[in-house]
N, C-alpha and C positions, 0 to 999 in steps of 0.2 A: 675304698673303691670309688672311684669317678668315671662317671659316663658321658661321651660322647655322643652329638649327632653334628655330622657334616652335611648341612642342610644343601649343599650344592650335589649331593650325590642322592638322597633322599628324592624318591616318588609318590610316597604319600600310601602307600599301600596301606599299611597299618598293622603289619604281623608283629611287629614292634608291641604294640598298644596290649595285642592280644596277648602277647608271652608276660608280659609284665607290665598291668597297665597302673602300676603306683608309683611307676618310673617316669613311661612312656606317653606321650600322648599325640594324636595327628589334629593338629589345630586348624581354624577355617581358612587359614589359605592352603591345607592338602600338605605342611611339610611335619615332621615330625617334630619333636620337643623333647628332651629330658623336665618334665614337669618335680623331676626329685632328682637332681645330679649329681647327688652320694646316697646312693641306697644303703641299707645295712647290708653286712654279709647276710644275712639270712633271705635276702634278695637275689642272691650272686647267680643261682642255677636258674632261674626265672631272666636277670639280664643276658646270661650269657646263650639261654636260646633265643630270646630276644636278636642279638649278635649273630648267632648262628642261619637266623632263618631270614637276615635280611637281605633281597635280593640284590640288593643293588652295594652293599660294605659299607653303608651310610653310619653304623654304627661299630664304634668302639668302647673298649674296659681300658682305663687309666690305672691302677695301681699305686 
């Protein structure tokens, strides 16, 4: 699995960070980051509410 952020759509919110934040992180200029851009599976339900709960579809799962 590989993770996405499209930093052009990203707001900086950071529910990202909070669903999973050994993936995620919102760095000082306010955009998000894949600080781990292949998590293991054992990460998967953690990225994908991550995914789920972002308001703006700044993130994606690669496969």
């Amino acid at each position: 699995m590989r993770v996405a952020v499209d930093t052009s759509k990203c707001s900086g919110i950071g529910l990202c960070e909070m669903a999973a934040p050994t993936v995620f992180e919102v760095g000082d200029d306010g955009q998000a980051m894949a600080i781990n851009p292949e998590p293991s599976e054992d990460e998967r339900a953690a990225v994908e509410q991550a995914v789920s709960e972002c308001p703006t579809g700044a993130l994606s799962i690669e496969n």
